[in-house]
C-alpha positions, -999 to 999 in steps of 0.1 A, spaced: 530 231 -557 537 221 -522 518 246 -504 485 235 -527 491 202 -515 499 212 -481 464 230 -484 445 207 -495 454 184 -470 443 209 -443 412 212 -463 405 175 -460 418 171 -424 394 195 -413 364 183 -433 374 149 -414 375 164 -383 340 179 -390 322 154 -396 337 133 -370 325 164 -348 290 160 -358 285 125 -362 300 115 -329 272 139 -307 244 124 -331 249 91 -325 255 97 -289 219 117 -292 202 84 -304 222 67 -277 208 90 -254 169 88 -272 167 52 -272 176 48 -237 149 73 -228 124 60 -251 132 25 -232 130 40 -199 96 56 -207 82 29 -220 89 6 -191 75 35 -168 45 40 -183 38 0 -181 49 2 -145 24 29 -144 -6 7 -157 0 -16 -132 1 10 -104 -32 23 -116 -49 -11 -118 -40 -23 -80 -57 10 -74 -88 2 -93 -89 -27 -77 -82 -17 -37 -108 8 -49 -132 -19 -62 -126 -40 -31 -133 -11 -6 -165 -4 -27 -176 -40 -21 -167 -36 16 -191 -7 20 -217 -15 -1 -217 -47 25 -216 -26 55 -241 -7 41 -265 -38 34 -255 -43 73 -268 -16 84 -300 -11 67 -308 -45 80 -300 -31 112 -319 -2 107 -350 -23 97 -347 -40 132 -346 -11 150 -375 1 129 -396 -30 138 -386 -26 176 -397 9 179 -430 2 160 -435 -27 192 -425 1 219 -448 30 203 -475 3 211 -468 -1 243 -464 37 250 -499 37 231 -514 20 258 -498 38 288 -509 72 273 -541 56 271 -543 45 310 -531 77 318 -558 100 301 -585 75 317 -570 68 347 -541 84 357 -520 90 392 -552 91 406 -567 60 396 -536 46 409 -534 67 444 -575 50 444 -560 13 440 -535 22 474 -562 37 497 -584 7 486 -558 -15 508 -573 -32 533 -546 -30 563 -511 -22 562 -490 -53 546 -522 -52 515 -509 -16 511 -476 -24 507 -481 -52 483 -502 -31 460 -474 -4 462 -451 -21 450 -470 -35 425 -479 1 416 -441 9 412 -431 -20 394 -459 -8 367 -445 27 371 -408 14 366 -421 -11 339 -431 21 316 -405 39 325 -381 17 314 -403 17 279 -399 53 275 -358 51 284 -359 22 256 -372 42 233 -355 69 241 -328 50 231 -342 33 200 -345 71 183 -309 78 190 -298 45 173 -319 52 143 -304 87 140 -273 75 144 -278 39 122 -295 64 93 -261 95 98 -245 61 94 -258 49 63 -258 84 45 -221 89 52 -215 53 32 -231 60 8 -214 97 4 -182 72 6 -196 47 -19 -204 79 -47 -166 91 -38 -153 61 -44 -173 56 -80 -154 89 -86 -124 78 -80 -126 50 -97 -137 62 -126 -110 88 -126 -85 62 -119 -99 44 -151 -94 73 -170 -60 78 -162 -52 40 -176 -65 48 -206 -48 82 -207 -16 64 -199 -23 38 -222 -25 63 -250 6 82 -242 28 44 -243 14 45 -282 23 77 -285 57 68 -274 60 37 -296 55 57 -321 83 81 -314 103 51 -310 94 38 -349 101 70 -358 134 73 -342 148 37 -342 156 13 -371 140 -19 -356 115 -17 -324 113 -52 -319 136 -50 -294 120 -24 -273 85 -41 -278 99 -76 -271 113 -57 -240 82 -44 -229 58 -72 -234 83 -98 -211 85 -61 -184 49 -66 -184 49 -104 -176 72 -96 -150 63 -66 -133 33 -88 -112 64 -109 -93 80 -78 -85 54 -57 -73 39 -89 -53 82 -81 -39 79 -45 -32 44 -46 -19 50 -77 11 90 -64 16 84 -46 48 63 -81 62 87 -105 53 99 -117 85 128 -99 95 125 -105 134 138 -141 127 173 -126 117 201 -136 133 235 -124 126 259 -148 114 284 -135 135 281 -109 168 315 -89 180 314 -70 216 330 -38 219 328 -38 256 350 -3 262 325 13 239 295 -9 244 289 -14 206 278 -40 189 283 -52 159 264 -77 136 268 -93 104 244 -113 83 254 -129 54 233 -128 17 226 -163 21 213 -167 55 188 -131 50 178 -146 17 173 -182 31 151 -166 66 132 -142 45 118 -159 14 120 -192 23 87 -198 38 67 -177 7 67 -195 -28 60 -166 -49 91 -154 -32 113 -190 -39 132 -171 -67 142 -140 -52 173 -135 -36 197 -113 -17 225 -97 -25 251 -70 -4 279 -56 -17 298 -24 -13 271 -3 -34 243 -14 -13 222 -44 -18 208 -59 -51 173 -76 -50 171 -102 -83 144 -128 -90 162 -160 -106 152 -168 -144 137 -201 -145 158 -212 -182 187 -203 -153 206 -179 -175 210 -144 -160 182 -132 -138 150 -116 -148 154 -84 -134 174 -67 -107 173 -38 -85 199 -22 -67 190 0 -33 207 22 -9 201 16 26 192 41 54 181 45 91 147 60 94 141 80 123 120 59 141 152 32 140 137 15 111 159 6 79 149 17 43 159 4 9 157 31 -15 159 24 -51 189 32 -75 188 14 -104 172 -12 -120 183 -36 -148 161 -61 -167 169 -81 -199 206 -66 -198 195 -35 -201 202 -11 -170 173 15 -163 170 51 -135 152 42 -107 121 63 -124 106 29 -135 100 13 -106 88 45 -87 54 52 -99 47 13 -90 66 14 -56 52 48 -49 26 33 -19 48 5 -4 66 0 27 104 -6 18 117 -3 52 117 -28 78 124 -32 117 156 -52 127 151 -79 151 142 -67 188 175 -54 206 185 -62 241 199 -35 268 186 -1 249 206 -5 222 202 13 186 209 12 153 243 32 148 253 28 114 244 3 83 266 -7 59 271 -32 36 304 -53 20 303 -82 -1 282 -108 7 275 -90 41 249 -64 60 265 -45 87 249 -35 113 261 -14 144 245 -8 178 249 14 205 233 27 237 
């Protein structure tokens, strides 16, 4: 009697145990599905913005050449109405030529009476001759311009049709994108209970994703020359230097001066340095990314993004790369005095680091 009992405990225990087993991996799989879904989401709208800054650098370069273009056609119509003057002219000299000729002139110099009349026609001869020579060189001149002027206007508008084509292609791939973002929301119906989180999450993304890409874009021209460190230590022996900047002070030099910037701020701490844009109802901020730093080669330093969070939720840096995929993040330190270099960058909290040596 006790070993049934004692069996059928092991029979329960393990059916316990089982579906523990299986239920613990499938909610960590929905875990795992509705961050992704999140994360895609988010991407895709990051995406959408990419694509329409290009659409409209492309739409702004179009307007640039079809204005160059109108330039030069102008241009070409002067030069068009210039050389239609200087054919007449050379009309005329072809004309004295056929009549008259060298000899007609070499007539006008033996007509001269004694030897200062001979010069004077001379060198009225040769200012005639230099007159019409100086036609021809002009025209000469005028025929290369309007080769060059119409080579000119050919190639923008070869530029203008490429540009079309990009731009419609670039159009296409919104709508493409577009699509695939429904496509995801409905995944995410299909695999989540209530999506009015995720929607909620990317409509306010969307709202914010103009203030930080107006960040990523101007990062690298934010003044950065006007850093100074908050405090300078000599190594003379080594002859290192080493310079610290505070949060505050960077934040306060940088942004300052820019009020689409006024809510940003800086912050360094032992994993790198956090970049967040202040929520204006002053509860937590509105979206935060945290960056490496690195020296470039050329002695420039780069933030390179790690993670994001926005609205409590903590994202890869995959959603930020498609937007930040043509921008700048790297900027050039302050100028340094006596050949010295960048050595190492580090950050603590509150702090940047910076090291220099010869």
């Amino acid at each position: 009697m006790q070993t049934s009992k004692g069996l059928i405990f092991l029979v329960i225990t393990i059916f316990i145990l089982n579906v523990l087993y299986i239920e613990t991996p499938l909610g960590a799989q929905n875990t795992v599905s509705e961050q992704q879904l999140i994360e895609d989401i988010l991407s895709l709208d990051a995406k959408v913005l990419a694509l329409k800054n290009e659409v409209e650098k492309l739409s702004n370069k179009n307007s640039e050449l079809e204005r160059e273009l109108k330039e030069k056609k102008n241009e070409l119509a002067l030069l068009n109405s210039n050389f239609s003057t200087q054919q007449k002219k050379l009309a005329k000299w072809v004309v004295f030529s056929f009549k008259g000729g060298t000899g007609n002139m070499l007539a006008v110099l033996l007509g001269a009476e004694d030897l200062g009349e001979f010069f004077r026609r001379y060198d009225n001869v040769m200012f005639f001759m230099e007159y019409y020579k100086g036609i021809i060189d002009e025209t000469k001149n005028l025929i290369s311009l309007r080769e060059k002027e119409e080579n000119d206007i050919e190639r923008k508008q070869q530029d203008i049709k490429n540009l079309e084509k990009q731009l419609k292609l670039t159009l296409n791939d919104i709508t493409r994108t577009l699509k695939e973002k429904q496509k995801q929301l409905a995944e995410a119906r299909a695999v989540l209970k209530d999506t009015t989180f995720l929607e909620d999450l990317s409509k306010n993304w969307q709202e914010s994703l103009p203030s930080l890409d107006y960040l990523l874009k101007n990062l690298s021209a934010l003044p950065w020359y006007n850093l100074d460190p908050d405090s300078l230590k000599i190594d003379y022996t080594s002859s290192a230097v080493r310079a610290d900047f505070s949060d505050v002070s960077v934040t306060n030099t940088l942004l300052s001066q820019d009020k689409n910037l006024k809510n940003i701020f800086f912050k360094f701490h032992k994993g790198g340095v956090t970049v967040s844009e202040k929520n204006t109802d002053g509860s937590a901020p509105l979206y935060s990314i945290t960056c490496d730093i690195q020296i470039t080669e050329n002695q420039k330093i780069k933030f390179i993004p790690k993670e994001l969070e926005f609205r409590g939720v903590t994202l890869s840096a995959k959603v930020i790369d498609e937007l930040a995929a043509d921008y700048d993040l790297s900027f050039t330190p302050p100028p340094l005095p006596y050949n010295l270099k960048i050595y190492s960058v580090n950050t603590e909290e509150g702090k940047l680091i910076l090291e220099f040596k010869r």
